[in-house]
C-alpha angles and dihedrals in degrees: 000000000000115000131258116273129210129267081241103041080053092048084047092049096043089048091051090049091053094047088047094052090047091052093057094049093062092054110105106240092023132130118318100279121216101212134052107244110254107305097012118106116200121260093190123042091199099251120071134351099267109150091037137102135198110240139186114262123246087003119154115249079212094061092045098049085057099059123097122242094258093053095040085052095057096045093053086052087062100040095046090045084057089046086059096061098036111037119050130168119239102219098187091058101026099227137124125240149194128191087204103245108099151051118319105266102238131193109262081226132071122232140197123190110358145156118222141194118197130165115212131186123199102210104192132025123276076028105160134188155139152208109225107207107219096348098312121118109259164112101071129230122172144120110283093199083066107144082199100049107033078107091059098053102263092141085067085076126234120306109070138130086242091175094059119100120266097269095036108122103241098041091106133037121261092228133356103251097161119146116215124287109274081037125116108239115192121216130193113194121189122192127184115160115319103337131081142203121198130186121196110195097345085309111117101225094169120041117193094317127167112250109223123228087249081200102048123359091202102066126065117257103256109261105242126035158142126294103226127201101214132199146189125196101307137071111275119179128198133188129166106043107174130171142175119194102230107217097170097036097172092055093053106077114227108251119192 
């Protein structure tokens, strides 16, 4: 039988449980957190997929925007009826997956200049993904040990602006900071404007880059839009998707 302990060696123990458990919530790539960090709000409550749409996948903001209600309402009912099958939330584990075969999964909101946090997971090898911002491909994620894709640039590592032309600062990531496949990776991804700033693992791999318009070049990204998880072929999962909307950028540090 154990003693008997104080009422303050118990109040010692139970503080420096708490402060452990809070730590690890702050790791990137830690335990599932309940709470958004101070000035995040939550985009997923852990239990089913309310407050996201199903969405088609490389389709132009700028399309969208043009269609009448009518027409915009028919096409949801198609793309959330392929989220449905597609797209499913693990509860236990309060995360959300794809098994890679369907429509993008997009914020039911629309957003203008941000700052998120996401955790993603590849879960096989030659796994291959992405996160559109506003509706632009987008912020990559995929193996870089991809036989199929070494000719794309895969061993470049994730966080990139993939979309962007050969030449585009941002295209590529500033450093390969990729952890093994199975492994949680952490982005933040900042976007004011135009421009964008993404962290992988604490790492900056994109440092203050133009986002191009992927479906005309010509014309400027739309000001406000959704946040898209994106798949191709293999089973990706995400958890703690924060995000703060920055109304005042320049006065919000960037913070890898």
């Amino acid at each position: 039988m154990l003693p008997m302990r104080s009422a303050s060696c118990r109040g010692s123990f139970v503080a420096g449980l708490m402060a452990a458990l809070s730590v690890l919530a702050a790791v990137p790539g830690g335990a599932q957190t309940t709470a958004a960090p101070s000035g995040f709000t939550s985009l997923f409550n852990g239990r089913d997929l309310t407050g996201w749409r199903g969405r088609q996948g490389t389709y132009s903001p700028h399309e969208e925007a043009a269609l009448t209600s009518e027409q915009r309402s028919e096409k949801q009912k198609v793309w959330d009826a392929e989220r449905e099958l597609h797209w499913r939330v693990d509860a236990g584990t309060r995360e959300i997956v794809s098994d890679g075969k369907s429509v993008h999964l997009a914020t039911a909101r629309d957003y203008g200049d941000f700052e998120l946090l996401v955790d993603w997971k590849v879960l096989s090898p030659g796994g291959d993904s992405g996160i559109y911002l506003r509706g632009y491909p987008q912020v990559q994620i995929w193996d870089p040990a991809s036989p199929r894709e070494q000719k794309s640039g895969a061993a470049r590592g994730s966080g990139g602006l993939w979309n962007n032309r050969e030449g585009n600062p941002g295209k590529w990531p500033l450093a390969k900071v990729d952890r093994p496949i199975g492994e949680w990776n952490t982005f933040r991804v900042r976007m004011v404007g135009s421009r964008v700033w993404i962290s992988l693992n604490g790492t900056t791999t994109v440092d203050g880059q133009v986002l191009e318009n992927y479906y005309d070049r010509a014309l400027p990204l739309v000001a406000r839009g959704p946040l898209e998880l994106q798949t191709h072929g293999s089973e990706i999962r995400f958890r703690n998707l924060y995000l703060r909307e920055l109304t005042d950028a320049a006065a919000t540090p960037w913070t890898p």
